[in-house]
C-alpha positions in Angstrom: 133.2 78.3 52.9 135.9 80.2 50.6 135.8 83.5 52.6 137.3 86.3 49.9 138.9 89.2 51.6 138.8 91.2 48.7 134.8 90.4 48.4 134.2 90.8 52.2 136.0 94.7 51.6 134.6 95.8 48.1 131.2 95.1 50.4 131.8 96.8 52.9 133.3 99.7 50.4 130.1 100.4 48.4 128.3 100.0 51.2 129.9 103.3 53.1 129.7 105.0 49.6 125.5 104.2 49.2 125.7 104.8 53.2 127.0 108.2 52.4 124.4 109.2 49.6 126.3 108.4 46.3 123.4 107.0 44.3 125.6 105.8 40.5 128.4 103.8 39.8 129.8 102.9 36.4 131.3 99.6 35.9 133.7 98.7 33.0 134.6 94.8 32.9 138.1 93.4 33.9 139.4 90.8 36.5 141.1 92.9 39.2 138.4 94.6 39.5 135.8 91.8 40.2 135.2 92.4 43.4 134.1 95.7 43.2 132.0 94.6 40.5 129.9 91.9 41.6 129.6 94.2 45.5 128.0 96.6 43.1 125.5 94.4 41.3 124.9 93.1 44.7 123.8 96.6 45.9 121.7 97.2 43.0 119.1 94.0 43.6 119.1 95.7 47.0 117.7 98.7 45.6 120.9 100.7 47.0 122.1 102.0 44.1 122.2 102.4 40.4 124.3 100.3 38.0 125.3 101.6 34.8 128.0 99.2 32.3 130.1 100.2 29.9 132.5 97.9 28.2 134.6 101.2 26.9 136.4 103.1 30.0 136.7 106.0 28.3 133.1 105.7 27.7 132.3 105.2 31.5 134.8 107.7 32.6 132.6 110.2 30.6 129.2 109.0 32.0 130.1 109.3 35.7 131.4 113.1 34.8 127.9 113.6 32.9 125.7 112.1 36.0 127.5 114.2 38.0 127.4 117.3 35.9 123.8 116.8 35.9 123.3 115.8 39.8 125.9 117.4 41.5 127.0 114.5 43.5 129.9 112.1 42.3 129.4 108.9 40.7 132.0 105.8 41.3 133.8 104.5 38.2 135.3 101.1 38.6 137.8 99.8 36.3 140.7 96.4 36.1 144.6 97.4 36.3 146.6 98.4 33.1 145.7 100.4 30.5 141.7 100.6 31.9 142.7 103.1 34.2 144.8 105.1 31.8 141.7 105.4 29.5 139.9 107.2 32.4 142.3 110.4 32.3 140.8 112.6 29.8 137.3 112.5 31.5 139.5 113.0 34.9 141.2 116.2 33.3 138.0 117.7 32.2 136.7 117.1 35.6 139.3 118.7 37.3 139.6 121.5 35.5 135.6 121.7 35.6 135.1 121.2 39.0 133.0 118.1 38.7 133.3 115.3 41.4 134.0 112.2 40.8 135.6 109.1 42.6 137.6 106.3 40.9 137.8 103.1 42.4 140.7 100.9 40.2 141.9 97.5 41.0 145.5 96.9 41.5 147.6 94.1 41.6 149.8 94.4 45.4 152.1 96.7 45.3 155.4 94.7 45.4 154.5 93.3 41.7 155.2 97.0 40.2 158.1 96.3 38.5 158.8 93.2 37.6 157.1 93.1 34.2 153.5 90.9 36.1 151.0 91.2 33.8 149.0 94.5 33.6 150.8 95.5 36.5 152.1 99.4 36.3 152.3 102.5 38.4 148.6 102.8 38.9 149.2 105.2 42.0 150.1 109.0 40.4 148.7 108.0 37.4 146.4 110.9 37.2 149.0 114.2 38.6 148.2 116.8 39.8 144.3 116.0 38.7 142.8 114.5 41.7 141.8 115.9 44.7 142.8 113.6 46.8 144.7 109.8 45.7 145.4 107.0 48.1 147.2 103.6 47.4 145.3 101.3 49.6 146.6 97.7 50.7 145.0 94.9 49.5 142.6 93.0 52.2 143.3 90.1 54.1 141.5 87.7 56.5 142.8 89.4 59.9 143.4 93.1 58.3 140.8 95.1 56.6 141.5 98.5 55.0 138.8 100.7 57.2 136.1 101.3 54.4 134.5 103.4 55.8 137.1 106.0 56.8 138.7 105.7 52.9 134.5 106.1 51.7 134.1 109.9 53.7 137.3 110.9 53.2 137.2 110.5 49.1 133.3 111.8 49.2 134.6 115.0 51.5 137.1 116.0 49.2 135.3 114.9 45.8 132.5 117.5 46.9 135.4 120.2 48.7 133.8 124.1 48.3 135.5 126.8 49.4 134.0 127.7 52.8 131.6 130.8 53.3 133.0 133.9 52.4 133.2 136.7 55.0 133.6 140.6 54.0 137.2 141.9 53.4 138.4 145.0 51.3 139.4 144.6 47.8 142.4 146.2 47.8 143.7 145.1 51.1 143.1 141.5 52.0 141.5 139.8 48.4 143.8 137.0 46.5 146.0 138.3 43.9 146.6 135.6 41.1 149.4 133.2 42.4 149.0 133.7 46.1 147.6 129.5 45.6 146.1 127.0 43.6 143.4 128.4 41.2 142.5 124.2 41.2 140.4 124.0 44.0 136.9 122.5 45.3 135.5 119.7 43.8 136.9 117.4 41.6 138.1 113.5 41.0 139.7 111.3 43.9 141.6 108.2 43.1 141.3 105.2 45.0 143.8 102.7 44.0 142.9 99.3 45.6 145.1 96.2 45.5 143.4 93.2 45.9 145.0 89.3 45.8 143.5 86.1 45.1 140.6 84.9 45.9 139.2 88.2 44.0 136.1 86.9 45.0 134.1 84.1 46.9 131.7 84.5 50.1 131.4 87.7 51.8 132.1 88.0 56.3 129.0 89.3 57.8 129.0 92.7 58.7 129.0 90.8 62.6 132.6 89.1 62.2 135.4 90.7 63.9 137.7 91.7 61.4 140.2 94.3 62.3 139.7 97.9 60.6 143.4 99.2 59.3 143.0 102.5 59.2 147.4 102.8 58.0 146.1 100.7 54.7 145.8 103.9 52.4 148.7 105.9 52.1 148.8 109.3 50.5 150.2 109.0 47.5 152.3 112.4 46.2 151.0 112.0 42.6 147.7 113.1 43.7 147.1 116.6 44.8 144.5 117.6 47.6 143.1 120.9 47.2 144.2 124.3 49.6 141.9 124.8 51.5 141.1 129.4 51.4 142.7 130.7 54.8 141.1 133.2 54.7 137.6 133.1 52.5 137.1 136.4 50.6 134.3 138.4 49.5 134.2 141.5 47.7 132.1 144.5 47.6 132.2 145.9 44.6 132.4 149.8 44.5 130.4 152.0 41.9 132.2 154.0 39.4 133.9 152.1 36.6 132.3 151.3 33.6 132.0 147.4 34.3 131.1 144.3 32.4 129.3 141.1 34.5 130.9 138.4 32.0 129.8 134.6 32.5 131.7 131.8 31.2 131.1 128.1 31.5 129.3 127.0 34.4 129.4 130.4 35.9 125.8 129.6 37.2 122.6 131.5 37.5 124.6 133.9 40.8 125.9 135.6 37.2 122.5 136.6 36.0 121.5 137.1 40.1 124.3 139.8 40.4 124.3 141.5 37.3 120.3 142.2 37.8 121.1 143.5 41.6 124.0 145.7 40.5 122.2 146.5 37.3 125.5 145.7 35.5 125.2 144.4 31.8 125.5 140.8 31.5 127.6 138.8 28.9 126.7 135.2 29.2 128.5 132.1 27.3 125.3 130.0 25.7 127.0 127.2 28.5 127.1 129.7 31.5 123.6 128.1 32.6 123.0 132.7 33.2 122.0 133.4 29.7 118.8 135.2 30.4 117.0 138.4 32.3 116.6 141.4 31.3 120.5 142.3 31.2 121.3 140.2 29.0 124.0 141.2 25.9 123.4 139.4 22.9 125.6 139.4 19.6 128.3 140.1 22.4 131.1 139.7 20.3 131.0 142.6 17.9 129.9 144.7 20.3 133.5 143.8 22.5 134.5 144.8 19.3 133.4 148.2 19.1 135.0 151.1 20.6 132.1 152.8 21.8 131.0 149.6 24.0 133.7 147.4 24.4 136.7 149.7 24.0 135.0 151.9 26.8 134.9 148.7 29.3 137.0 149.3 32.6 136.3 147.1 34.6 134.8 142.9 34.5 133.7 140.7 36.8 134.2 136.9 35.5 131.8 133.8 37.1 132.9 130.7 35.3 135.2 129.8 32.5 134.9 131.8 29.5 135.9 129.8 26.6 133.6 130.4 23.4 135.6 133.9 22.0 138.6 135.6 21.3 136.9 138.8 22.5 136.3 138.2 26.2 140.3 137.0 26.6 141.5 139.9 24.4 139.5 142.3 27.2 140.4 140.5 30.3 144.4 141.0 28.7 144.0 144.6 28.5 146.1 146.3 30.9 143.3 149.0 31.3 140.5 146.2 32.2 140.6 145.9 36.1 139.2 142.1 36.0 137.6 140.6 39.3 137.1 136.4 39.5 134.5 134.8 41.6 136.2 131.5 42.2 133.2 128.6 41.4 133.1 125.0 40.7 136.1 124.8 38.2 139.8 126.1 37.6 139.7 130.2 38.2 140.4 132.1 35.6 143.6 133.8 35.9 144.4 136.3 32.5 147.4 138.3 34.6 149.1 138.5 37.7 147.1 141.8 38.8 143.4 139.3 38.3 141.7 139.5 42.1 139.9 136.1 42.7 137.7 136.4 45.4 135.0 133.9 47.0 132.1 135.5 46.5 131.1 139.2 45.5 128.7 141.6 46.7 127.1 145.2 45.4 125.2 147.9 46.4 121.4 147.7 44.5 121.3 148.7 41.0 120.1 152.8 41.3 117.5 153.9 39.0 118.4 157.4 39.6 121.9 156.9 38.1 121.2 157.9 34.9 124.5 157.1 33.8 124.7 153.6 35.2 121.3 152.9 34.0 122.1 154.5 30.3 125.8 152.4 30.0 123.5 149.0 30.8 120.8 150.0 28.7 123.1 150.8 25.6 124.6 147.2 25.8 121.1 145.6 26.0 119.4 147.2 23.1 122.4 147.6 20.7 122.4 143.3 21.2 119.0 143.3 20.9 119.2 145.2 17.4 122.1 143.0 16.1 120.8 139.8 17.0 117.8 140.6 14.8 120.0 142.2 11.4 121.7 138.7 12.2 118.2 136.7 12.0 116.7 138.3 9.3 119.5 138.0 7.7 119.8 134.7 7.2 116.0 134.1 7.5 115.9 132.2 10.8 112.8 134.1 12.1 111.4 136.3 9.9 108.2 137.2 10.3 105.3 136.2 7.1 103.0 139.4 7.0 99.6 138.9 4.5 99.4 141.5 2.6 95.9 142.7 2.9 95.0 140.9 5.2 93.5 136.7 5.8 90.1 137.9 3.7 93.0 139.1 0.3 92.6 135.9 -1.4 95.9 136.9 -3.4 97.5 137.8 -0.6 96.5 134.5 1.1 98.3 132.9 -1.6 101.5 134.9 -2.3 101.4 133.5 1.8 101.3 130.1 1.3 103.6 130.0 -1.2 106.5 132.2 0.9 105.6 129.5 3.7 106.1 126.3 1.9 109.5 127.9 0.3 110.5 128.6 4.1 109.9 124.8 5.2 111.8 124.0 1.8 114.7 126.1 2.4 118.2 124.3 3.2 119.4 124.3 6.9 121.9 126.3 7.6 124.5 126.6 10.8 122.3 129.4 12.2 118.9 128.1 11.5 120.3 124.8 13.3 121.6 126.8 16.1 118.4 128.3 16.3 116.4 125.6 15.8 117.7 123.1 18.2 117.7 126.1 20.8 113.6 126.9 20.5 113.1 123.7 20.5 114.7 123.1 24.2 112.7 123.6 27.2 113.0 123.8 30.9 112.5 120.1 31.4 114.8 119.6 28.5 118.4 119.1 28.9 120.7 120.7 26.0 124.4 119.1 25.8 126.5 120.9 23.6 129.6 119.3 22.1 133.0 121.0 21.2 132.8 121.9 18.0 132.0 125.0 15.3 128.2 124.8 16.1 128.6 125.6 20.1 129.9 128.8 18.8 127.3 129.2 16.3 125.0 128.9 18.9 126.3 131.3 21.4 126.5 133.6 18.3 123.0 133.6 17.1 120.6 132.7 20.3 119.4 135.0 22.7 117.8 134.2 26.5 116.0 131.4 27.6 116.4 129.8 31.1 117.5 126.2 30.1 119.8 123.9 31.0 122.5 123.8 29.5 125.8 121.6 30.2 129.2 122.0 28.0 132.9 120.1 29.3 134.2 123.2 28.6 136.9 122.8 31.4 139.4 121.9 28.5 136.8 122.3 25.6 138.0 118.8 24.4 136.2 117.0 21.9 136.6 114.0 23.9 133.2 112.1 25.5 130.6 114.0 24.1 127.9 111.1 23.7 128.9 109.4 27.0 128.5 112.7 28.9 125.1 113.2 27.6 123.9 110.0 27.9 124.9 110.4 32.2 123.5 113.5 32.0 120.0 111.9 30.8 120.3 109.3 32.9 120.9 111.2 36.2 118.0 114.3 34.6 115.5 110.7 34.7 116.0 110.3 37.5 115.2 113.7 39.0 111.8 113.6 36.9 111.2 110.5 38.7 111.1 111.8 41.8 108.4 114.7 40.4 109.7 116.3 37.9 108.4 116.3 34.2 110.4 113.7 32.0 112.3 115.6 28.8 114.9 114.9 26.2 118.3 114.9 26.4 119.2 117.0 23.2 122.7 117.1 21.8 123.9 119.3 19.0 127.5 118.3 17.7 129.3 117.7 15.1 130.3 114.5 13.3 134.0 114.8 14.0 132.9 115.3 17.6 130.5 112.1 17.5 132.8 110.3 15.8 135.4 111.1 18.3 133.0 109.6 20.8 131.5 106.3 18.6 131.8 104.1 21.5 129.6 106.1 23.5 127.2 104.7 21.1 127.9 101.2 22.7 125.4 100.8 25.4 124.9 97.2 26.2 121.8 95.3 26.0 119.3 95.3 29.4 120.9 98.7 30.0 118.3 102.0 30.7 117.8 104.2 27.6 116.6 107.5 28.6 115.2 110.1 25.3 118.6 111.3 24.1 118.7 112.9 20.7 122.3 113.6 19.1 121.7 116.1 16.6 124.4 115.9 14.2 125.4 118.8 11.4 127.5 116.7 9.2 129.8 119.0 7.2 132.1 116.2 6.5 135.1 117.0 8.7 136.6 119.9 11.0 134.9 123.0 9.5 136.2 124.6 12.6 139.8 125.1 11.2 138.6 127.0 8.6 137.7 129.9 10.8 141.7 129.6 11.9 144.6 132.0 10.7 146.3 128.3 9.0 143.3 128.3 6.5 144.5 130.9 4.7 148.5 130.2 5.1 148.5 126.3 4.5 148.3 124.6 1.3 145.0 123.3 0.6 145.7 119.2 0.4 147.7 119.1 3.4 145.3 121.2 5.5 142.7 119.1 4.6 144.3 116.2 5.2 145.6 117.1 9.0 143.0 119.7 10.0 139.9 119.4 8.4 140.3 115.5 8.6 137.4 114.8 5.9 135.3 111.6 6.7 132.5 110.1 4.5 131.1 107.8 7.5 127.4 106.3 6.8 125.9 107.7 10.1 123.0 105.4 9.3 124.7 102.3 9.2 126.7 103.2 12.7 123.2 104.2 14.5 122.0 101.0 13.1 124.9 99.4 14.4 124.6 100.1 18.0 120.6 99.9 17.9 119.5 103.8 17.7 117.4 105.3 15.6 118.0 107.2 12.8 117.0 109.9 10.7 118.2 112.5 8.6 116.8 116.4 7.5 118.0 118.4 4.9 115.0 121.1 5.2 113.7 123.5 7.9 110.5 122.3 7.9 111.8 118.5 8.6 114.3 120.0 11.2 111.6 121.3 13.1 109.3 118.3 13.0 112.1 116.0 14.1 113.0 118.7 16.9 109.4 118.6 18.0 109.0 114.7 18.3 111.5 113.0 19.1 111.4 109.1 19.3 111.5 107.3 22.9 115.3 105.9 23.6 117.9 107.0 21.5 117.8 108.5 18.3 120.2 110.1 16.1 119.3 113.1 13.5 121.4 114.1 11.2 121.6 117.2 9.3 123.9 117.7 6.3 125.3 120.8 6.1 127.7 123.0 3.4 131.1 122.9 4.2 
């Protein structure tokens, strides 16, 4: 019997992780990594876990962040030495700054190879900064000497999942953080485990019985990665009455947003990704209304959940000096405009009084006013306006000027808006809606008002990075939810083709793989539209900002769906758009929509 060290502890590894409730891993190919590999298929014939492939890292990087977006609980991503693990830091950085746990598991060569120009051998430990929660370099197995796998599994899940802990009543002006006073990079997030392993990589397992001696000195620290602060002293705010305040959610911010704003009966400004846009609070056409200096000039005070990314308003009021701003820390990086920001915990409020009339009137003049603009901005360009017979169903004219208005309306050409809007009424509860960085998430957030959906945006950075991989963990982990009672949906995701093409091998899943309903929704513009909203549009010289911004691209999106096996169609009319919305085919599918420059 060839016993393999490294075997016998990648076993005994995923074991404490399943042990411990982590339910995906991701697996990209590679040698080093074998181990971990085949302990992991070895778990999934068990029915212990689920086993996702992807030959891309990037790819699988993204996937665990979108299972774990969707879930809440971190996936593992395993990976060879070299370059594999490098590929792995853009979904790392969004999930740090996002506050999305994750744990990587990358096979080293030993240590004392660093250096000395071994193949695919290079720093693998600090390889991520100041991004993970927690890293350890952890010695490679041996016959006698076991790194203590289960020790290394709790420790990475405990500070993957890190929250701040409950929050206990202090003044504001007395005992609340300031901006600075520590890390606005806190809770949960990606760990790094960098295992070296040494031949044999793999071979027959030791029974869990054998007597093999637990090292618990095997993982060292390593001062690349950065654990977390823990609060000293956890801080929630009650938030007086008075100033003429703004509830503003960002991404992520969560449905406490909505929950506060209704107690305190504050108006609400919610980001189309905040997962709080909806209730009867709700600002829509937000932006001109910042704008204004009746509503937004009048605004003295904000309270921020989340990370608000998707307007040059909500920073440009959060700058002013006359804008007290208040920061319920959450999931992700805190949002920190100036030194004088309070992050705090958790906030509180006195009910919302209907015998303010002046409270009640400052809420109510947001509400309506964004009521009233969101519908001159509908009918305006036709998204919903409403057909009236004239005369009534019996005026046979009447009946026909009808049908003819309605077959013109399903003939019309798609717009931005009318795709915005489109691809949001056709979203339900049960539905997951991923939306990519690109022009049309802001399109979106412009021209939508409340529903209570799920929404999920990396919005941490707003890269363009891993759209298509995200969604497709995000589907995968929603599945699995409906199978344990829920109502199966789609997985709808509205991007752009820059931002697919960006992500094309997110496209590659492997054959045997699951295929959950995941519909990329595509307005192809034919290149970066979203630089022509920019100040450089108008400065630059049109060849060369076409050729390094707008970045045009004549791609046949039909030929790359049919490449990687999913199904294609394309819409040019409102009438198809909404058809294809409403039925979309089992797997994957692709829809694209051409749209004007």
């Amino acid at each position: 019997m060839t016993v393999s060290p490294a075997a016998t502890f990648a076993h005994r590894l995923v074991d404490a992780f399943v042990d411990l409730g982590v339910r995906h891993a991701v697996v990209s190919p590679g040698s080093r990594s074998q181990a971990l590999a085949l302990a992991l298929a070895d778990a999934e014939t068990r029915g212990r876990i689920a086993l996702h492939v992807r030959i891309d890292e990037r790819a699988a990087a993204f996937t665990a962040l979108g299972l774990a977006r969707e879930s809440g609980l971190p996936a593992l991503v395993v990976t060879t030495s070299g370059t594999a693990v490098a590929n792995l830091l853009p979904a790392v950085v969004e999930a740090s700054h996002s506050g999305v746990p994750m744990i990587v598991l990358s096979g080293d060569r030993p240590a004392h190879l660093r250096g000395t120009g071994s193949n695919q051998t290079t720093w693998q430990p600090g390889l991520f900064g100041r991004f993970t929660r927690l890293e350890l370099d952890v010695a490679p197995p041996t016959l006698t000497r076991l790194p203590d796998a289960r020790a290394l599994a709790a420790r990475a899940l405990s500070a993957a999942l890190a929250t701040p802990a409950p929050a206990t009543p202090a003044p504001c002006n007395d005992d609340s953080q300031r901006a600075g006073d520590e890390s606005t990079m806190i809770g949960a997030g990606p760990v790094h485990l960098n295992l070296q392993f040494v031949e044999p990589l793999s071979g027959d397992v030791l029974p869990e019985e054998a007597t093999v001696e637990d090292d618990p000195a095997a993982a060292s620290d390593h001062p690349g990665g950065a654990v977390a602060p823990a609060s000293a002293a956890p801080r929630t705010l009650h938030l007086d009455r008075g100033p003429r305040t703004l509830v503003i959610a960002g991404a992520d911010a969560g449905e406490r947003a909505n929950a506060f704003a209704l107690h305190a009966g504050l108006p609400l400004i919610a980001e189309v990704s905040s997962g709080a846009r909806f209730g009867p609070n709700l600002v829509s056409a937000y932006r001109t209304l910042l704008d204004h200096p009746d509503f937004g000039g009048r605004v003295e005070r904000a309270v921020v959940f989340g990370h608000p990314t998707l307007s040059r308003q909500v920073p440009a009021l959060l700058a002013r000096d006359d804008v007290q701003t208040i920061v319920v820390r959450g999931h992700g990086e805190a949002v920190v405009p100036h030194p004088e920001t309070i992050v705090v915990d958790d906030i509180t409020a006195d009910p919302d009084d209907r015998s303010d009339r002046a409270a009640r009137a400052w809420t109510g003049q947001w509400v309506f006013a964004g009521r009233e603009l969101l519908e001159e901005q509908s009918a305006a360009d036709d998204v919903a306006a409403p057909l009236i017979i004239p005369g009534g169903s019996a005026d046979v004219a009447g009946a026909r000027e009808y049908a003819k208005a309605e077959l013109a309306a399903l003939r019309a050409p798609v717009t931005r808006r009318f795709l915005a809007d489109a691809v949001w009424r056709a979203t339900w509860p049960h539905d997951r809606l991923v939306l990519g960085a690109s022009r049309l998430i802001r399109e979106v957030d412009t021209a939508v008002g409340g529903k209570k959906i799920v929404v999920h945006a990396n919005r941490g950075l707003a890269g363009i990075d891993g759209t298509v991989s995200t969604a497709i963990g995000i589907a995968l982990a929603a599945t699995e939810g409906s199978a344990a009672g829920g109502r199966t949906g789609t997985t709808r995701v509205l991007l752009g083709d820059v931002t697919l093409l960006h992500d094309a091998g997110g496209l590659n899943v492997p054959p045997g793989e699951p295929r959950p309903r995941v519909q990329l929704v595509v307005g192809n513009d034919g290149g970066g539209t979203i630089f022509d909203g920019l100040e450089v549009a108008g400065t630059a010289a049109r060849d060369p900002f076409d050729r390094v911004m707008f970045t045009p691209q004549n791609v046949d999106l039909a030929a790359l769906a049919q490449a990687f096996g999913w199904s294609y169609r394309t819409v040019s009319t409102r009438g198809d758009l909404d058809s294809a919305l409403a039925s979309p085919p089992a797997g994957f599918s692709l829809l694209e929509v051409p749209l004007p420059r």
